[in-house]
N, C-alpha and C positions, 0 to 999 in steps of 0.2 A: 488737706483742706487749708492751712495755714496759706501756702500762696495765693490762697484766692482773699482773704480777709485780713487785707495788708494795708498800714496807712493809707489815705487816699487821697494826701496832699489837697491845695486848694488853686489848682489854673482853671479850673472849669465851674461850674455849677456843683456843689457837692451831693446833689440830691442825684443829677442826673451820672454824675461818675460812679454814685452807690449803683444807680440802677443798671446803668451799662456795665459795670463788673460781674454785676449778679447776673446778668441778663447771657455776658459770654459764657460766664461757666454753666450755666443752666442750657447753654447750645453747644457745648464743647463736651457735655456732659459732666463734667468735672463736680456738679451737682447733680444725681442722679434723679429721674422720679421719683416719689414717694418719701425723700429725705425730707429729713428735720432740718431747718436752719436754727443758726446758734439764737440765741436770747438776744432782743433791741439792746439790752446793759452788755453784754459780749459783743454784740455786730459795730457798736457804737467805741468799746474801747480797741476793735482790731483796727478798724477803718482812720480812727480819730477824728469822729465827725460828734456833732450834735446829735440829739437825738429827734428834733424839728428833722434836721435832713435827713436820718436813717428812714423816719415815716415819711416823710413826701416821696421815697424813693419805693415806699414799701406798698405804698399806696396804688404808686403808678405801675406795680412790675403787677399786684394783686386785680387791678381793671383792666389789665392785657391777658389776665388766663393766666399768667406764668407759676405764680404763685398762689395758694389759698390760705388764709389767716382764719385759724379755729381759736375760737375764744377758750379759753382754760387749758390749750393744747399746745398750741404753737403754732410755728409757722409750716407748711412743707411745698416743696415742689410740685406744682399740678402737673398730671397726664393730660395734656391738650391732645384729643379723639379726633373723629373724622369731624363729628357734630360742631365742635369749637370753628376748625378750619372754615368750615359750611356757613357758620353763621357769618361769620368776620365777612366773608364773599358775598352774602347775601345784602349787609348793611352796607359793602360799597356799592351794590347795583344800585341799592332801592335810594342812595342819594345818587346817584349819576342818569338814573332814569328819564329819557330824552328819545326823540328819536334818533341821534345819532348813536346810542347806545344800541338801539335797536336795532340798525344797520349793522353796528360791529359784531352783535351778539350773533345776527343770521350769517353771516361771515365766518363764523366762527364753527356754528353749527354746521355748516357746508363741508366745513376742512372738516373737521373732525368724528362727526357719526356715521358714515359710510363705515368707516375704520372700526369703529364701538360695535355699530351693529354686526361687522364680520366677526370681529371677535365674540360678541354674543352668542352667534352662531355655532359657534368652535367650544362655548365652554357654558352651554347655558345647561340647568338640570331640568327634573321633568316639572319642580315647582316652581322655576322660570316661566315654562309650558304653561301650568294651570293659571298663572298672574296673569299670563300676557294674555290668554284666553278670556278670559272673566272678567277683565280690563275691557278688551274689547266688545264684549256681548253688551255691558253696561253700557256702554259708549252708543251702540245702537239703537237700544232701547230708552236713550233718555231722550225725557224731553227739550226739542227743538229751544224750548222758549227759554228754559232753563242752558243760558250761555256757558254762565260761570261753571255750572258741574261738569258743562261740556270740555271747558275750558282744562279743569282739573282732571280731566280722567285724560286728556291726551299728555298733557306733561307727565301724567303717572304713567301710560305707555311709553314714554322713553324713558323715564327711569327704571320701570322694570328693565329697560335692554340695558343700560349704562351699570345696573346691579349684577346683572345678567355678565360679565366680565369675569367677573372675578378680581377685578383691579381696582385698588381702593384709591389708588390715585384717577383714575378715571371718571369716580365718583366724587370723589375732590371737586376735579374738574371742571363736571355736567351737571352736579346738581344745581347749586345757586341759578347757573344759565336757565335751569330745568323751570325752573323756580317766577321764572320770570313770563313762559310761557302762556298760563293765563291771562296774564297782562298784554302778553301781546296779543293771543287770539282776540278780546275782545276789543283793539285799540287799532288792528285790522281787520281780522277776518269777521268781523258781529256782522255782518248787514252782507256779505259776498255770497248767489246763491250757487248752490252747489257742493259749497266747499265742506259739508259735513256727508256727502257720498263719495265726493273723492278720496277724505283722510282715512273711512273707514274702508274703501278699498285699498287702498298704500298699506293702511296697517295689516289686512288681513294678508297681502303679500308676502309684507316681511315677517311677519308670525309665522306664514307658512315655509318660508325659507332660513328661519331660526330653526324653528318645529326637523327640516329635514337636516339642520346643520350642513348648509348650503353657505358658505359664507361671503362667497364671490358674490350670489345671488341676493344675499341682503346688503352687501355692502351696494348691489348698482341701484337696486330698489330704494335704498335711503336718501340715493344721491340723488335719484328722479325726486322722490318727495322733496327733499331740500330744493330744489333745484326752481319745483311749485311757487316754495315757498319765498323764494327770492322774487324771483315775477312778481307773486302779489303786492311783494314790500314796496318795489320801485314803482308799479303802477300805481297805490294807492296811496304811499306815505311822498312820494318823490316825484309829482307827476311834472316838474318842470324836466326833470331827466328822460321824459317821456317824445 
């Protein structure tokens, strides 16, 4: 650990050279999860800094997730989860939220969930089966006027499938996008009629092509639904493109 907590000279900002040293070995590992770091009176006589810049540096690495600071404990290295990743994703959406985000986001959903749901298909269990079921029965039986529930049970049918993986990077991925979904049903699809007999037939499709581990078949069926879903965007958000 000594070459990591080594003078730190003064060409730069000194707060930010503590944090970017601490920040390498904490991704180089060189700092492992769940480790102690030394004492601010230790960190501040390796480094040769003040102790002003040890905590401005301790501050910033602590509101990144990297670290966590326990009062009467010390300091140690945080485990950043899938949840961390998730959030950080979801706060760049919710400021970049525009219709051209909108655009990139169904873009994005086009390349990639044919592929999610094939893999779905290939690795889902049978409590996959009962979510994606009971996901959809709700969906039918809700009421019309109630958008927003509507809203949120179809974003929770593709996250069952994107859970449904087995790939925690996948879920990285698609959740925040996922996440976004109500947002866009009701910023498009609120007022299009139809469109809640169509989703609930698309969905029981691909449930039933998960259901048979048919992965060719949920992968074309995703593509068709995306594919819905693009047309509505450009007729309704883009109609000069029209």
């Amino acid at each position: 650990m000594d070459e990591i907590f080594q003078n730190i000279g003064n060409k730069l900002t000194l707060s930010q050279r503590i944090e970017r040293t601490l920040e390498s070995a904490i991704r180089e590992k060189k700092l492992a999860v769940g480790s102690k770091l030394p004492t601010e009176r230790e960190m501040c006589e390796s480094f040769g800094v003040s102790r002003t810049a040890l905590r401005e540096a301790l501050r910033r690495l602590s509101a990144r997730g990297l670290i966590s600071i326990q009062k009467g404990s010390g300091m140690y290295v945080s485990d950043i989860n899938i949840e961390d990743a998730i959030d950080t994703l979801n706060l760049y959406y919710d400021l970049k939220f525009d219709t051209n985000l909108l655009s990139q986001i169904i873009e994005v959903r086009y390349i990639f969930e044919p592929e999610i749901a094939k893999l779905a298909a290939l690795n889902r269990t049978e409590k996959d089966l009962e979510e994606l079921s009971g996901n959809l029965a709700e969906f039918e039986q809700c009421d019309p006027d109630n958008t927003q529930k509507e809203a949120d049970l179809d974003n929770n049918f593709h996250l069952i499938i994107t859970k449904a993986t087995l790939n925690p990077i996948v879920q990285i991925t698609m959740e925040p996008i996922y996440s976004l979904l109500p947002r866009m049903r009701n910023y498009i699809y609120g007022n299009i009629d139809g469109e809640k007999k169509h989703t609930v037939k698309a969905h029981q499709a691909i449930l039933d092509a998960i259901r048979k581990q048919d992965g060719d078949r949920a992968q074309l069926i995703m593509k068709e639904h995306l594919e819905r879903t693009r047309e509505i965007y450009h007729k309704h958000m883009n109609p000069e493109m029209n």
